[in-house]
DRENDREN-227529 format. One record per residue (C-alpha): residue in three letters; residue number from 1; x, y, z. Coordinates in Angstrom, 3 decimals. Example, Ala and Ser with C-alpha at 12.3 -4.5 7.8 and 13.67 -1.06 7.14 Angstrom:
<gulos>
type | seq | X | Y | Z
ALA | 1 | 12.300 | -4.500 | 7.800
SER | 2 | 13.670 | -1.060 | 7.140
</gulos>
This chain:
<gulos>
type | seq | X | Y | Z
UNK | 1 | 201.265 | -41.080 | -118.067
UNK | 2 | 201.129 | -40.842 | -114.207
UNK | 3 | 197.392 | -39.119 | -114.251
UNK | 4 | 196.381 | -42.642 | -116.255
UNK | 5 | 197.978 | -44.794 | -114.144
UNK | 6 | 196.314 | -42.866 | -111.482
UNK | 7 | 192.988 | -43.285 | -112.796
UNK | 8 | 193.485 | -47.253 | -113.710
UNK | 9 | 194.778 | -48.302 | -109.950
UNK | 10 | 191.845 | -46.580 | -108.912
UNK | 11 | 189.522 | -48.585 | -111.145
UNK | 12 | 191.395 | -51.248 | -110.128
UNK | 13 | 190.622 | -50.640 | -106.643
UNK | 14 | 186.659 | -50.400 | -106.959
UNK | 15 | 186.342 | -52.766 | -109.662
UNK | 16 | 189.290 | -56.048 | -109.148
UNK | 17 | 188.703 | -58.356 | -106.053
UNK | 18 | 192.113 | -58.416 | -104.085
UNK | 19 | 191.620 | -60.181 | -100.604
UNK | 20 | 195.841 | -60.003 | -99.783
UNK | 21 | 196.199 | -56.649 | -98.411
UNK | 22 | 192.949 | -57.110 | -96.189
UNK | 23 | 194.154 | -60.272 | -94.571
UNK | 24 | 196.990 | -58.878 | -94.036
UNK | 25 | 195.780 | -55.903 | -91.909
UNK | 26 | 193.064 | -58.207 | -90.584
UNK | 27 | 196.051 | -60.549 | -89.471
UNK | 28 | 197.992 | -57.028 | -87.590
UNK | 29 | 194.412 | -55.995 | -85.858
UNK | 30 | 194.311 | -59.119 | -84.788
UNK | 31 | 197.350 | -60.765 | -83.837
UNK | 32 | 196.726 | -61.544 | -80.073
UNK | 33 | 192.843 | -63.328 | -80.699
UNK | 34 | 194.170 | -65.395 | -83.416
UNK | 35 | 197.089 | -66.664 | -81.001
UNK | 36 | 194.991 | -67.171 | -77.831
UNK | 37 | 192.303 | -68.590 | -80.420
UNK | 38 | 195.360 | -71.126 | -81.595
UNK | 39 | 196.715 | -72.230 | -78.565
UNK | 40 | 193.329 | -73.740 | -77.329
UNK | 41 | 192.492 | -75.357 | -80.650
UNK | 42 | 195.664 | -77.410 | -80.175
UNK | 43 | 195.061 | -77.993 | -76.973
UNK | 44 | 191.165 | -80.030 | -78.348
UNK | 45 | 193.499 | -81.396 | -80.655
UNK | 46 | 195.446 | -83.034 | -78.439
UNK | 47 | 193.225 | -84.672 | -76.436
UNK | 48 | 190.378 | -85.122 | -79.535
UNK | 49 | 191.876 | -87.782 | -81.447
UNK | 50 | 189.291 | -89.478 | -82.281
UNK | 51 | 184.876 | -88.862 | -82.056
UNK | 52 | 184.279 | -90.346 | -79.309
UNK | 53 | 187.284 | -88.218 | -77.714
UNK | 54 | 185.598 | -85.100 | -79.179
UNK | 55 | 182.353 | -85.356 | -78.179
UNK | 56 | 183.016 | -86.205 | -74.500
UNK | 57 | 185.098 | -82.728 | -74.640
UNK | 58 | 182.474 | -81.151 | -76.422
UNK | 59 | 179.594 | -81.868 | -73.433
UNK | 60 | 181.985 | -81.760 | -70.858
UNK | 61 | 182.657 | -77.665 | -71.832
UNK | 62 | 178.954 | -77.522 | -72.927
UNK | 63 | 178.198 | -78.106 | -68.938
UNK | 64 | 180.543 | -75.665 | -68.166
UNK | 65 | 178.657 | -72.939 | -70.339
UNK | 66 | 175.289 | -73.979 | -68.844
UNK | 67 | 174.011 | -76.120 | -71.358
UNK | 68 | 171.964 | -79.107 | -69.838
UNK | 69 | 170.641 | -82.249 | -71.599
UNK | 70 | 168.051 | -82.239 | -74.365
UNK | 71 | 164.483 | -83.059 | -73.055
UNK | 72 | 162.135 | -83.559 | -75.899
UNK | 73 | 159.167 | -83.485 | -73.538
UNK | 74 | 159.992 | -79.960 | -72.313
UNK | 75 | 159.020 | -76.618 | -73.581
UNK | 76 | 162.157 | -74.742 | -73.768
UNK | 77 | 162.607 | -70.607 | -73.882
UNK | 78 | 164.653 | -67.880 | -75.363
UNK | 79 | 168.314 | -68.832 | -74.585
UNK | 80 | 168.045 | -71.862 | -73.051
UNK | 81 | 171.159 | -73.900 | -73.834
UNK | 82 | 170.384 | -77.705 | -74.837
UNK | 83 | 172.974 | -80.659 | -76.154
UNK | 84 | 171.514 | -83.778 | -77.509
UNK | 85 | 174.122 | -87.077 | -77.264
UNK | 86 | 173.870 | -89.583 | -79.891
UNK | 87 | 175.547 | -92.588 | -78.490
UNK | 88 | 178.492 | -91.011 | -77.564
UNK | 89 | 179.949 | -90.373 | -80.806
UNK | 90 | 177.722 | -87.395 | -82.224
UNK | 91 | 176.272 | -84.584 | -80.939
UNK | 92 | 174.037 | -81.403 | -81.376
UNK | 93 | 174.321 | -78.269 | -79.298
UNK | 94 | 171.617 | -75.537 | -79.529
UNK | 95 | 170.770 | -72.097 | -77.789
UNK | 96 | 167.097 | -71.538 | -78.267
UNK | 97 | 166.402 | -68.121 | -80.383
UNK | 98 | 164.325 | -65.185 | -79.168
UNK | 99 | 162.331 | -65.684 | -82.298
UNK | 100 | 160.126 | -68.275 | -82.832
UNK | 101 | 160.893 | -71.526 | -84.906
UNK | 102 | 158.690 | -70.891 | -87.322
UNK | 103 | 161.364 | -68.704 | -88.804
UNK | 104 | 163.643 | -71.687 | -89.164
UNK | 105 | 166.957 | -72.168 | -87.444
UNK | 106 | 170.899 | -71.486 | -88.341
UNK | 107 | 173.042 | -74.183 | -88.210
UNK | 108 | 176.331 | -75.361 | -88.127
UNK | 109 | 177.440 | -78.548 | -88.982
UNK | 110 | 181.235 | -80.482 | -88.706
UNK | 111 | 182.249 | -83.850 | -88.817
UNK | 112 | 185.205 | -85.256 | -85.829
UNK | 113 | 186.133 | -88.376 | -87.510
UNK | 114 | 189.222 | -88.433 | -89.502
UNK | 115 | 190.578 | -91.189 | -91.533
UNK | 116 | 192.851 | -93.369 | -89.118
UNK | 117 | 193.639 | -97.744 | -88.903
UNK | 118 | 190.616 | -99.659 | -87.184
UNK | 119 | 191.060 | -102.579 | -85.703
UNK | 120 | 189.367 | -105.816 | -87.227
UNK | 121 | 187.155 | -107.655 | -85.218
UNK | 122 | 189.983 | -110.565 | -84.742
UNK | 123 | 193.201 | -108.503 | -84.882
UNK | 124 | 195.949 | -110.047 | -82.727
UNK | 125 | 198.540 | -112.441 | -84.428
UNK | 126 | 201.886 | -113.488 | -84.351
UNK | 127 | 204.254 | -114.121 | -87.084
UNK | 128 | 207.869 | -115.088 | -86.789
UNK | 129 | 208.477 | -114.305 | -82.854
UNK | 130 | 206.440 | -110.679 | -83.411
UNK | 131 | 202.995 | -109.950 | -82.542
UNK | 132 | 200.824 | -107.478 | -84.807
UNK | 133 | 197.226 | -106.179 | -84.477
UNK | 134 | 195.713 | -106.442 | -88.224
UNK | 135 | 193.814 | -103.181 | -88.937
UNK | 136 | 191.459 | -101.731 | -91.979
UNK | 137 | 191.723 | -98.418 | -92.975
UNK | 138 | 188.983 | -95.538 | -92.560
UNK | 139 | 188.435 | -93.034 | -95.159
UNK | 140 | 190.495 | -91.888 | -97.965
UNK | 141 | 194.171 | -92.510 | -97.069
UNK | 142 | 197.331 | -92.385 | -98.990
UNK | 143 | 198.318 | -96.075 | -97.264
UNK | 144 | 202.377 | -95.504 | -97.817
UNK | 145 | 202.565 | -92.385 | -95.458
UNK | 146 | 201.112 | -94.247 | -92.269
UNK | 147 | 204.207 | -97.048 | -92.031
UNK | 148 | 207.193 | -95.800 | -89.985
UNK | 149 | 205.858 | -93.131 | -87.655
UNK | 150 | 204.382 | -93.383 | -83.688
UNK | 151 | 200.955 | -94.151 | -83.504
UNK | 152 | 198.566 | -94.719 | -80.647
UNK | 153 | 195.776 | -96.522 | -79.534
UNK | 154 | 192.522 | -94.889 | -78.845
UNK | 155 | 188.864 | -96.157 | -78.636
UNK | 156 | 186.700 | -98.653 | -76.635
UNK | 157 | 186.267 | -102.041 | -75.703
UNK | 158 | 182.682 | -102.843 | -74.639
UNK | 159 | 182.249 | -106.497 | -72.291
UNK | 160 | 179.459 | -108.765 | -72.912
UNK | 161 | 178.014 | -107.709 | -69.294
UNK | 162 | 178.262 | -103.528 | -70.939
UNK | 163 | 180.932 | -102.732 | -69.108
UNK | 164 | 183.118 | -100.290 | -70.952
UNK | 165 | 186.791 | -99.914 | -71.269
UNK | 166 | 188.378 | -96.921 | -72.525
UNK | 167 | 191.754 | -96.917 | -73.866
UNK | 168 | 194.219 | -94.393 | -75.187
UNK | 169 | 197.650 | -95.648 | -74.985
UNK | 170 | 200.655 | -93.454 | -76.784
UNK | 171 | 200.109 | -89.885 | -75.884
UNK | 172 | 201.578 | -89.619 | -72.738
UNK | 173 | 205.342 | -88.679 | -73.587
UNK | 174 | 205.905 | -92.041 | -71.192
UNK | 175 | 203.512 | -94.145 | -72.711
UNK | 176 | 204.645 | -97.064 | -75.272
UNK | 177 | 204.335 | -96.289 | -78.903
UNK | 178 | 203.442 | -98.460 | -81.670
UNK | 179 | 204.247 | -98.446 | -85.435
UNK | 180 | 204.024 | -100.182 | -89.156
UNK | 181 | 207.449 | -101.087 | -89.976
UNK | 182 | 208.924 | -100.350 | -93.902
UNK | 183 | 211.240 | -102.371 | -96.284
UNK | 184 | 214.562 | -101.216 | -96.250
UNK | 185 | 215.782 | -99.140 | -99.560
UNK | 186 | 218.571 | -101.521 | -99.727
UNK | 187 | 216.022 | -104.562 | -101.059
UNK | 188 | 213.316 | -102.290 | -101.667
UNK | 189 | 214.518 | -102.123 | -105.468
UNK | 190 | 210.696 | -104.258 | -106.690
UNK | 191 | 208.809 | -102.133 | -104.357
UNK | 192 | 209.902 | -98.571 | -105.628
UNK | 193 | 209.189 | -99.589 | -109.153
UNK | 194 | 205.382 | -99.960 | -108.002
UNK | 195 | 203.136 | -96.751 | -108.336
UNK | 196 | 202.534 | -95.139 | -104.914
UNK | 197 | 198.590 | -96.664 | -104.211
UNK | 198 | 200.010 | -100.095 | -104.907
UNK | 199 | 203.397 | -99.709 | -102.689
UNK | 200 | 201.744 | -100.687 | -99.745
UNK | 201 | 198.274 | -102.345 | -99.326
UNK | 202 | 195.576 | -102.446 | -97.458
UNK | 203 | 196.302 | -105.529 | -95.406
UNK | 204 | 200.195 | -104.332 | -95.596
UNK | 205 | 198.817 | -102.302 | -92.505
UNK | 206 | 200.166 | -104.275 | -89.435
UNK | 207 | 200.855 | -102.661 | -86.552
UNK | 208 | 203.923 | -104.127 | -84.139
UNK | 209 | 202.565 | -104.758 | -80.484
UNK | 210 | 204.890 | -107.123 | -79.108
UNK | 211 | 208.275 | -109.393 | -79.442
UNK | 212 | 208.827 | -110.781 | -76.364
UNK | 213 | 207.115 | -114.106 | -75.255
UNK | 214 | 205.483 | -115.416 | -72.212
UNK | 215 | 207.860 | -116.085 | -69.402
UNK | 216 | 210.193 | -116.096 | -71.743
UNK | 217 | 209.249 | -119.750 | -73.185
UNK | 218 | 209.698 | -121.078 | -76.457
UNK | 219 | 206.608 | -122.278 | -78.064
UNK | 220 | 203.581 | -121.195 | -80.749
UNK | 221 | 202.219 | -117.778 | -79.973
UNK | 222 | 203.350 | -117.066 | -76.950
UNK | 223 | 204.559 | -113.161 | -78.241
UNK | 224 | 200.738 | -112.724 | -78.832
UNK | 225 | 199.855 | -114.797 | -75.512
UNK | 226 | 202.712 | -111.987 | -73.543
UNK | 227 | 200.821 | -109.473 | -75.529
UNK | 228 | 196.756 | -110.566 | -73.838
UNK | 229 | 198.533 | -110.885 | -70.683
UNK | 230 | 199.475 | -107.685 | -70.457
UNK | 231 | 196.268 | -106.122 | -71.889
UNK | 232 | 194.290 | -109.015 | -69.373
UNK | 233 | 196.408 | -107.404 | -66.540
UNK | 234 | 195.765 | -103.630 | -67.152
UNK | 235 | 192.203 | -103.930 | -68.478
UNK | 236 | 190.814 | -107.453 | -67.729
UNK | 237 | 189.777 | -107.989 | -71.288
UNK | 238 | 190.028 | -111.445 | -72.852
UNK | 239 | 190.474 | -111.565 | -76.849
UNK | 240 | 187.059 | -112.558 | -77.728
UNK | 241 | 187.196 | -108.987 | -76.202
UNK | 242 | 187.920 | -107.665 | -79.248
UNK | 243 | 184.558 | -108.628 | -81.775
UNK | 244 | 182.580 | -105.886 | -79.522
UNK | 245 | 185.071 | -103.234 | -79.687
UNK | 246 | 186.045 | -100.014 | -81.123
UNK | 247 | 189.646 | -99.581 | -81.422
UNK | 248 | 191.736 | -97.498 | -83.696
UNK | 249 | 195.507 | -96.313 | -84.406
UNK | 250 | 196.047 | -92.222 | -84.807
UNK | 251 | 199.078 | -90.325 | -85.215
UNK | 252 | 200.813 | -90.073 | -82.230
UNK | 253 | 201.740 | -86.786 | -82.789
UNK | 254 | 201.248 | -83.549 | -80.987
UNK | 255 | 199.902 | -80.581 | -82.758
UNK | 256 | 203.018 | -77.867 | -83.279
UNK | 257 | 203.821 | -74.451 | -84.626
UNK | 258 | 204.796 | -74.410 | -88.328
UNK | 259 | 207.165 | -72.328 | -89.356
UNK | 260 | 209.973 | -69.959 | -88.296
UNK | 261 | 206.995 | -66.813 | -87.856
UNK | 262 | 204.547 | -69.889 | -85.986
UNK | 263 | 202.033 | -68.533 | -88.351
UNK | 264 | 200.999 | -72.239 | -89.103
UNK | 265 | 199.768 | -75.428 | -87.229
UNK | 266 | 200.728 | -78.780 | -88.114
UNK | 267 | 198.678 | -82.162 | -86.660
UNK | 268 | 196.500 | -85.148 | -87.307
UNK | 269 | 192.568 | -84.607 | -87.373
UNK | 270 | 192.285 | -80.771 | -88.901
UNK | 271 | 189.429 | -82.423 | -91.363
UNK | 272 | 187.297 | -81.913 | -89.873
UNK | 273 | 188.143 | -80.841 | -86.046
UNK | 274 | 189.551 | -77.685 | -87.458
UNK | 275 | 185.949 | -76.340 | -88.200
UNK | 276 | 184.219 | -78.568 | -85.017
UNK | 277 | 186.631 | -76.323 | -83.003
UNK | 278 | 185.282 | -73.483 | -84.194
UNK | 279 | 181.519 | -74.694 | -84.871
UNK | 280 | 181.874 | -75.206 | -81.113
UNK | 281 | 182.898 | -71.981 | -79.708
UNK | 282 | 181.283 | -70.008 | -81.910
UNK | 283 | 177.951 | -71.118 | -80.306
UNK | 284 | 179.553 | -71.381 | -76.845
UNK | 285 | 180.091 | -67.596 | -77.245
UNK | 286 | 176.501 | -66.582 | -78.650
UNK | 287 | 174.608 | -64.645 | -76.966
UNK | 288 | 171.428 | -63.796 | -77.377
UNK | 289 | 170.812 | -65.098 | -80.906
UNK | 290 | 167.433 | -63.804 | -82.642
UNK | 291 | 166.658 | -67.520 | -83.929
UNK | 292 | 167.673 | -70.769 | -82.797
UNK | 293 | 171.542 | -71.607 | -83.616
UNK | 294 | 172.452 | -75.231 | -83.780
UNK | 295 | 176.249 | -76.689 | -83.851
UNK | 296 | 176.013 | -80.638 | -85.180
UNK | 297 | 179.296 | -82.412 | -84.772
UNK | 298 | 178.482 | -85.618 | -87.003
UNK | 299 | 180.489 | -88.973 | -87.272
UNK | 300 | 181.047 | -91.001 | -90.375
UNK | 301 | 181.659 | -88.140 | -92.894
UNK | 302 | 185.020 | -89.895 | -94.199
UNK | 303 | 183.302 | -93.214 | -95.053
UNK | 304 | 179.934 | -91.370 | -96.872
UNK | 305 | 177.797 | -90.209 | -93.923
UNK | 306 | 175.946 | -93.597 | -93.282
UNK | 307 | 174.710 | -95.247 | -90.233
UNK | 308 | 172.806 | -93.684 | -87.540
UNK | 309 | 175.419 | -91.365 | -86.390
UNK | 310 | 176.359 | -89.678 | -89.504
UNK | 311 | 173.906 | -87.135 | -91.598
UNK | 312 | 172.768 | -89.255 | -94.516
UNK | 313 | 170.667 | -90.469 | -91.072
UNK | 314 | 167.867 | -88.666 | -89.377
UNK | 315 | 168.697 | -87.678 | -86.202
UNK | 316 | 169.186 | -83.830 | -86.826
UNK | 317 | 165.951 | -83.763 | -87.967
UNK | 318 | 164.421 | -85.551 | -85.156
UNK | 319 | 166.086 | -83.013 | -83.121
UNK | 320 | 164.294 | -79.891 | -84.830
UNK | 321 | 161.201 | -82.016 | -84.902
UNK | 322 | 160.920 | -82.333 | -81.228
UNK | 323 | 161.442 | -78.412 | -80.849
UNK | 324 | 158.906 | -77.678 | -83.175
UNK | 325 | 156.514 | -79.506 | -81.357
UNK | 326 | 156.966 | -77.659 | -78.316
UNK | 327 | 155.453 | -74.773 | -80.530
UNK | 328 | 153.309 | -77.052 | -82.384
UNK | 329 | 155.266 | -76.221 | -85.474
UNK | 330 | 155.235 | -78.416 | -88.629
UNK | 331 | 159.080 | -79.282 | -88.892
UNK | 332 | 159.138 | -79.279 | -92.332
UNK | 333 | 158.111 | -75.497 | -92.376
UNK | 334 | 160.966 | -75.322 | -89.922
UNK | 335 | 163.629 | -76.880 | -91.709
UNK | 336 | 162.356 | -75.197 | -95.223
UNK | 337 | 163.341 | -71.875 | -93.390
UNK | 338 | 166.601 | -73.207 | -91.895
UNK | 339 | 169.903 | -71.693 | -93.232
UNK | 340 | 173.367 | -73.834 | -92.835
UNK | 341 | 177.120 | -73.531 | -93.196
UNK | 342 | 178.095 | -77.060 | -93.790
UNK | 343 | 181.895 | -76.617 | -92.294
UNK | 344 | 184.214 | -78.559 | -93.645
UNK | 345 | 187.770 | -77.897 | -94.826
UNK | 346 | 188.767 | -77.107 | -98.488
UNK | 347 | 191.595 | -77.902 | -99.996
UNK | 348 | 194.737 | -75.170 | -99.566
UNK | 349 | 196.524 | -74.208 | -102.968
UNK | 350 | 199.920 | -76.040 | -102.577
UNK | 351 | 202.689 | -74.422 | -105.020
UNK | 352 | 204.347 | -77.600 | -105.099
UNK | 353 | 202.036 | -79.650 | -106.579
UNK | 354 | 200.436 | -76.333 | -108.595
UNK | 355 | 199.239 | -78.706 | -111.403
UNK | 356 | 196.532 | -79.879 | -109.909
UNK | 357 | 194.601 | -76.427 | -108.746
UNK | 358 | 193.162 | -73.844 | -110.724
UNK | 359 | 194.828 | -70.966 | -108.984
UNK | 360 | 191.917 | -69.009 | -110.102
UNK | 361 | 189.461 | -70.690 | -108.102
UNK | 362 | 191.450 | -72.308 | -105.124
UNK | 363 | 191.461 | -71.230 | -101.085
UNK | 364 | 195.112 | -70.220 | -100.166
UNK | 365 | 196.277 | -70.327 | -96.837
UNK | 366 | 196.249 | -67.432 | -94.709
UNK | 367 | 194.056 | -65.236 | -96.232
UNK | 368 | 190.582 | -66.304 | -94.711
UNK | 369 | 187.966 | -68.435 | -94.080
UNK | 370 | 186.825 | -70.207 | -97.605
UNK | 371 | 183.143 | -70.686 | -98.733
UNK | 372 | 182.828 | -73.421 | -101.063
UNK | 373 | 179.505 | -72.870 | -103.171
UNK | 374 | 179.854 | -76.777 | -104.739
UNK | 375 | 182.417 | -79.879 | -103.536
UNK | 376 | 181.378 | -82.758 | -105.254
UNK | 377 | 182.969 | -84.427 | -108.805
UNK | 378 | 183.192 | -83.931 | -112.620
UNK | 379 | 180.359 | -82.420 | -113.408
UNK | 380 | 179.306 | -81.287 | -110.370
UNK | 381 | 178.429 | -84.657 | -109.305
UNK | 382 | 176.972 | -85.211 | -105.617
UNK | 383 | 177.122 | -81.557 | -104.938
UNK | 384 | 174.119 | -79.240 | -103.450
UNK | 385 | 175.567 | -76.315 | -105.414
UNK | 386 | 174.716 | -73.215 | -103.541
UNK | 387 | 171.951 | -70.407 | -105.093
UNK | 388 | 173.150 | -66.897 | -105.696
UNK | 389 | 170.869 | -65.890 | -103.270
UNK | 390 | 172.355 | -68.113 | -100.949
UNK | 391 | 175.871 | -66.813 | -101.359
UNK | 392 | 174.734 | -62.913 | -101.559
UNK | 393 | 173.590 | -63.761 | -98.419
UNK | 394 | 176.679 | -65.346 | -96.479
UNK | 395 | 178.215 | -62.314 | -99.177
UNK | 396 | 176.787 | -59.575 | -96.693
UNK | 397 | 177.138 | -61.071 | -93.589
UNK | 398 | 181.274 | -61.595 | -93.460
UNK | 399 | 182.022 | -58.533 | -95.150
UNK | 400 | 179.346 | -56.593 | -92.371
UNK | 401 | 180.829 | -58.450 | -89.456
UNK | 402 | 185.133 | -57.739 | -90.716
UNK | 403 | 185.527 | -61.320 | -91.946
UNK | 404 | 188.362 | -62.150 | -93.471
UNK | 405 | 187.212 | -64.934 | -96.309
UNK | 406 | 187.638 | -66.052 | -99.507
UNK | 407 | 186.030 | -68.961 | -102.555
UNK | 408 | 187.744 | -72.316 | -103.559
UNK | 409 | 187.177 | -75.508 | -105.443
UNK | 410 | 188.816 | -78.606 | -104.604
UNK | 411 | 191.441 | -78.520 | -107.435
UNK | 412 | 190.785 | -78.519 | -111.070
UNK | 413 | 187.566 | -79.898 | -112.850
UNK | 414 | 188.795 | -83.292 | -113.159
UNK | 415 | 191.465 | -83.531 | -110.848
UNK | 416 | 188.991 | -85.532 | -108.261
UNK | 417 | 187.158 | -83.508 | -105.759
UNK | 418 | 185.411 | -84.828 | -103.129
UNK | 419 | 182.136 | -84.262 | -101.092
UNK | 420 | 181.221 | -82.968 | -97.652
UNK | 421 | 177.684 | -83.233 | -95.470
UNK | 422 | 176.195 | -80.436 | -97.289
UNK | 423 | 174.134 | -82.065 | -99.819
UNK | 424 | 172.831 | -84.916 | -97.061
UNK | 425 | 171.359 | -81.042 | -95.210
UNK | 426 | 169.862 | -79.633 | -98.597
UNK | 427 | 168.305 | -82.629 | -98.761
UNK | 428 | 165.989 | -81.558 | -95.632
UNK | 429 | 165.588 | -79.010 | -97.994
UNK | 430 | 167.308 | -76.171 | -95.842
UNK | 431 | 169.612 | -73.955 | -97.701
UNK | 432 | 173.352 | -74.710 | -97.345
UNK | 433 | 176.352 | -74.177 | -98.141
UNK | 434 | 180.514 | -75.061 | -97.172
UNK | 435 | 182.472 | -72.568 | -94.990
UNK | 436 | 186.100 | -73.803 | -93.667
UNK | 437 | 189.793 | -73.799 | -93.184
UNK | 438 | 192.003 | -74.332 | -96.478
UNK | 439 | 194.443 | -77.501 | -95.440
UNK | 440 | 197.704 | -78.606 | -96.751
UNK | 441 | 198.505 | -82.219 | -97.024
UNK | 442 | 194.895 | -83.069 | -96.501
UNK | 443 | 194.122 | -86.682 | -95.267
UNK | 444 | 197.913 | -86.899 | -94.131
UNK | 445 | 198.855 | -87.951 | -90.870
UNK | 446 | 200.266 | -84.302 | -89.963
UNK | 447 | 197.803 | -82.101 | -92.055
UNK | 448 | 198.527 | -78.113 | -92.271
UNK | 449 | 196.429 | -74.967 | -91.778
UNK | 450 | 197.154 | -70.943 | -91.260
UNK | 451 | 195.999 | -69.924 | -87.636
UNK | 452 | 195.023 | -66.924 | -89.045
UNK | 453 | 192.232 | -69.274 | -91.702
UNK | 454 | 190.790 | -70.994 | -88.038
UNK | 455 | 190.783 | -67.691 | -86.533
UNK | 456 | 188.268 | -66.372 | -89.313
UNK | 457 | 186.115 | -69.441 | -89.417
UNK | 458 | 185.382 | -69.100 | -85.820
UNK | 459 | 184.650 | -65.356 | -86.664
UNK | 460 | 182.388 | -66.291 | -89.929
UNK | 461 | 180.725 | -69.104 | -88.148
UNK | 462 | 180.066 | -67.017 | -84.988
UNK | 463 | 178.991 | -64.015 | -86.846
UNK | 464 | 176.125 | -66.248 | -89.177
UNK | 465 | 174.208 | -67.212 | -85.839
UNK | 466 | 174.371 | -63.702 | -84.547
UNK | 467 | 172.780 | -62.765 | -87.765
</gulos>
């Protein structure tokens, strides 16, 4: 009996796929990198709240590794470091290969916005004695969980002259806060009857700014006329102030430890800064790469990719284009050649809501990177769908380079699911395919990943443009 059971666990062994007992050794070996790693992840979180936040960050290091600004006109060589700005809330970093273009490029490519509470273009009201800025959500929310918790105000306000304001009020531990307010259980009896997406709507998402009025006078909307003062006095804006401005409410929060063993991180904005983070030093910390490695950090993904900064536009491929004519390559032979891990988060199996994953076929947290050969819908609806050849490929070069990584699908067939920039890349016609961090509580104002998941992305990520 013991010689067969011998014989099966070592079948077992060569034949089963069992990931748990290599994370966990990978997670030992590596214990100090993945905390160092963590530490300054939450430290971009912080202060990356929103893309405009990220991208600033992401040039100012850039400098700081030698990359200079993008010339189109100029002929670039082997390991020159370039970063392209599109208007301040994209960007595309790239460390020329020793190899010529005309074997294509690796790229990596993230998204920084997250869904948050724009402001509308007229937002400032007051209603019985309080003031309120009127907002409209971005990207898929669950609208009850945003009421009752400290928010912040980040963004821009641009002046008819182009001067611009920035403003990011609520993350100093002194700074005011500012916050939706609930109904009370004790009257909330109609409310609670009402499915969750129809407890609170859309224009239910007022945020209180103010209660006290001007010099204390009584009169009509003189709360909201206290409130422009103030924001007149510390930023000499004017409401009409508002219609050319970019403004939005974020979790206040600060990203934490999770957990008595701190083996988790908990904060707003891990889809998708969680995989910009490591898109970004991952090519900060390439040397020498045989062909041209390219990080994209893309705005828009939550709200489909459109408009000129997301990557159902063309700028990407303007930005190959004008490197392959320094060569005087064709940039569709370029991009035909291209290889690119489209990183974006998947969805982390979470035991308490097990009915909705195929535990089968879904990322778990903390045992690797995942790579996600389709997103999309039903039946594989607005998907790219990875080749075989594709995945053999990415197949060889984690396990060559001691990545720690594993598959998913965002939940079961028809659960939902959702889509990521990938098929917006294939459509170049460069082969593609997801690579990310498994979250909990996706789209949740205080999402959750495994430090030891970001560590291995940074690895996997790092590891494809040394290929």
């Amino acid at each position: 009996m013991s010689d067969k059971n011998s014989k099966s666990k070592k079948l077992k062994e060569n034949l089963f796929y069992n990931i748990k007992d290599v994370a966990l050794e990978s997670k030992k070996k590596n214990e100090e990198k993945i905390e160092k790693f963590s530490i300054n992840y939450k430290d971009f979180l912080n202060k990356a709240k929103t893309e405009r936040e990220a991208v600033k960050i992401a040039i100012e290091k850039a400098k700081q590794y030698g990359f200079e600004e993008f010339d189109p006109n100029k002929k670039y060589s082997a390991f020159d470091k370039v970063y392209y700005n599109n208007r301040d809330k994209a960007v595309i970093l790239a460390v020329i290969g020793e190899e010529s273009l005309e074997s294509g490029t690796l790229i990596s490519a993230a998204h920084i916005d997250s869904p948050r509470l724009d402001l509308k273009a007229h937002p400032l009201y007051e209603s019985n004695s309080i003031a309120y800025f009127k907002t409209h959500y971005y990207g898929g929310i669950k609208k009850y969980q945003w009421p009752v918790m400290p928010l912040s105000l980040h963004g821009v306000v641009v002046k008819k002259d182009g001067e611009v304001v920035d403003i990011n009020i609520g993350e100093d531990d002194n700074d005011e806060k500012f916050c939706i307010s609930d109904l009370l259980p004790h009257l909330a009896n109609e409310q609670m009857q009402k499915p969750l997406g129809k407890a609170i709507k859309g224009e239910d998402l007022n945020v209180l700014v103010g209660n006290i009025p001007y010099d204390y006078e009584s009169g009509e909307d003189l709360v909201k006329l206290n409130v422009m003062k103030i924001l007149n006095d510390k930023y000499a804006i004017k409401e009409d102030d508002f219609i050319s401005a970019e403004l939005s409410f974020v979790p206040a929060y600060k990203a934490s430890d999770i957990g008595f063993d701190r083996s988790m991180i908990g904060s707003y904005g891990h889809d998708d800064r969680v995989c910009a983070y490591c898109a970004l030093e991952a090519i900060f910390n390439c040397k020498k790469p045989k062909k041209t490695v390219i990080t994209v950090l893309a705005d828009k993904e939550e709200v489909g990719s459109d408009g000129n900064t997301g990557l159902n536009s063309n700028y990407m491929m303007y930005f190959i284009s004008d490197l392959a004519k320094s060569e005087g390559l064709d940039v569709n032979h370029v991009l035909s050649r291209s290889m690119c891990l489209s990183a974006d988060v998947n969805a982390a199996f979470d035991p308490g809501f097990a009915s909705e994953f195929d535990p089968n076929n879904s990322s778990y947290m903390g045992l690797g990177t995942v790579i996600t050969k389709y997103t999309g819908h039903g039946g594989k609806y607005s998907t790219s769908d990875a080749s075989a050849e594709l995945m053999a490929k990415f197949r060889n070069i984690m396990d060559s380079n001691d990545v720690v990584w594993q598959t998913g699908e965002l939940g079961k067939t028809d659960s939902g699911g959702g889509g990521t920039v990938a098929k917006y890349i294939a459509n170049l016609n460069i082969d593609v395919v997801d690579l990310g961090v498994p979250v909990m509580s996706m789209h949740s104002p205080f999402e959750i990943i495994s430090k030891f998941d970001l560590y291995m992305t940074y690895k996997a990520i790092k590891s494809f443009f040394m290929s």
